[in-house]
N, C-alpha and C positions, 0 to 999 in steps of 0.2 A: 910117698904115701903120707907122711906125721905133715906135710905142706897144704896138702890138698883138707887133711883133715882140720888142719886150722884155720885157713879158709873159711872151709863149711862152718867151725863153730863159728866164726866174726862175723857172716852172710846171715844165721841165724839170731844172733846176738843185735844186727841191725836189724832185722823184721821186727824183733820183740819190741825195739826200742822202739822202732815203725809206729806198730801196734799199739803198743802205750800211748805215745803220743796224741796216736788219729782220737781215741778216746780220752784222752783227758781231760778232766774241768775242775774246776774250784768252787766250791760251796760259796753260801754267804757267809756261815760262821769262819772257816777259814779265813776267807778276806778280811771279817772283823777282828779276830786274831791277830793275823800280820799288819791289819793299817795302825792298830794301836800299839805297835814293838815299833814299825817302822816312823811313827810320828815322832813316841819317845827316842829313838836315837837320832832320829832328823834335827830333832829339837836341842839335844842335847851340842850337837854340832855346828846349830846357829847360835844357841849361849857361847860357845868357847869360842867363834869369828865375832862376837858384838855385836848383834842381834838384838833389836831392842824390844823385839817379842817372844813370848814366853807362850808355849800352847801343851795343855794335855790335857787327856782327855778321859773321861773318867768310865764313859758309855759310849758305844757305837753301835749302830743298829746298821744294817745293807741288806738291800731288797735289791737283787738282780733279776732285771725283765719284767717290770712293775706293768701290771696291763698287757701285757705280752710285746710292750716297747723294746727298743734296742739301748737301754739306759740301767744306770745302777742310781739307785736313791741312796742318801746318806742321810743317818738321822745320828747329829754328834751331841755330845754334854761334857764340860769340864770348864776349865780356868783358861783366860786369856790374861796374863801380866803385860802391861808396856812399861818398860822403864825409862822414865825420861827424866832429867835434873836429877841423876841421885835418889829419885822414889822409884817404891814399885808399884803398881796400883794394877790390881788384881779385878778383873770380873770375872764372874759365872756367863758361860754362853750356853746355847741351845743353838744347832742352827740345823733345818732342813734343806738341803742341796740335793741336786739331780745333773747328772752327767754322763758322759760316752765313754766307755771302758778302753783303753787303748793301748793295744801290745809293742813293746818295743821290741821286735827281736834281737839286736843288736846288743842289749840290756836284761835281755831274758827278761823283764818285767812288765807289770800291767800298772798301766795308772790310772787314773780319773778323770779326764779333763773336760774342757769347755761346763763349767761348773755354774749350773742357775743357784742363785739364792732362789728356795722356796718360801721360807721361811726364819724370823731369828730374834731371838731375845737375849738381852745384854743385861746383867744386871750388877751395877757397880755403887757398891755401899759409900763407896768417897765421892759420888759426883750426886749432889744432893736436887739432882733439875731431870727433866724429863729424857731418857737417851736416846729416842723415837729416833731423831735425826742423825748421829753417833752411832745408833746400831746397824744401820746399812753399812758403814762406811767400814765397821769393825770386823764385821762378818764377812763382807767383801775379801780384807786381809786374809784372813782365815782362809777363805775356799782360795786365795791366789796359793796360801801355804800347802794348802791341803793338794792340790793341783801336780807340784812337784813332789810330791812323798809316792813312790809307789806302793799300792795296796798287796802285791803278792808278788815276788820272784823265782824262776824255775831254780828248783837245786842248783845251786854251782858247782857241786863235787859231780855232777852228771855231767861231761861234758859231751855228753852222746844227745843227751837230752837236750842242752843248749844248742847245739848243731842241727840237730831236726827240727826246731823250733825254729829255725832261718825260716824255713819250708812254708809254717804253720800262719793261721790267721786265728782270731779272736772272735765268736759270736757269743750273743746272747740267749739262754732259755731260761723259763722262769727257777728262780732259784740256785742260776749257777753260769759261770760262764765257761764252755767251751773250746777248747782248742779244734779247729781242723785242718784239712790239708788246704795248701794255699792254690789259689786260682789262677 
């Protein structure tokens, strides 16, 4: 009898988790939360390999399901350092990007990838000439960076949740992106 009954609670126990699951989604502020803890520690882990770029970020804005597209827009602001020879030479970026949200189950994480530059401004007080042609290139950087940082990861102390997430696929509605069951 105490066999069957534990059973039943674990049978139950996996619906709930079921349940949660089928419904789950991530806001935009969420996401802009985690991409800016997850850049800072990303970042912090390409300075100590020697990394010759330096990225953080001061604002981040995300618009999930812009138009009722299947796409997350990024609107970033912060400092870009390169160091190179011994200096550090610090700009202000702006940059507008737009990409495809993409679940790793394996990783329990979501990332951003296939990433358009929409938009992007460089502004660097020590290159005294126009950056018109430098700021493609620099921003480009950037959204390769930004590309590998995931923007949100499932709890890891849930390993119920990490498990049914095998299952799960990622769509988009405006303002959020959805977990569902997989096809």
């Amino acid at each position: 009898m105490r066999w069957s009954k534990r059973v039943l609670l674990a049978g139950l126990m996996l619906l709930t988790g079921c349940a949660n699951m089928m419904s789950s989604s991530v806001s935009e502020a969420t996401l802009e939360r985690h991409l800016q803890k997850a850049v800072a520690d990303f970042d912090r882990e390409q300075l100590r390999a020697g990394s010759p770029l330096s990225l953080t970020l001061d604002s981040t804005d995300i618009t999930v399901g812009p138009e009722g597209r299947d796409t997350v827009l990024l609107e970033v602001a912060g400092q870009a350092t390169f160091s190179a020879l011994a200096s550090r030479l610090p700009a202000d970026i702006e940059l507008s990007l737009e990409g495809t949200p993409y679940f790793d189950a394996e990783e329990g994480a979501i990332y951003i990838r296939r990433l358009q530059l929409l938009d992007s401004r460089v502004n660097a007080p020590w290159m005294p000439i126009d950056l018109t042609p430098v700021t493609q290139m620099a921003a480009r950087l950037v959204a390769q960076r930004l590309e590998t940082v995931p923007v949100y990861r499932l709890d890891e102390a849930g390993w119920g949740t990490r498990a049914l997430a095998r299952g799960m696929t990622l769509r988009t509605e405006p303002g959020r992106l959805v977990f569902a069951p997989g096809r």
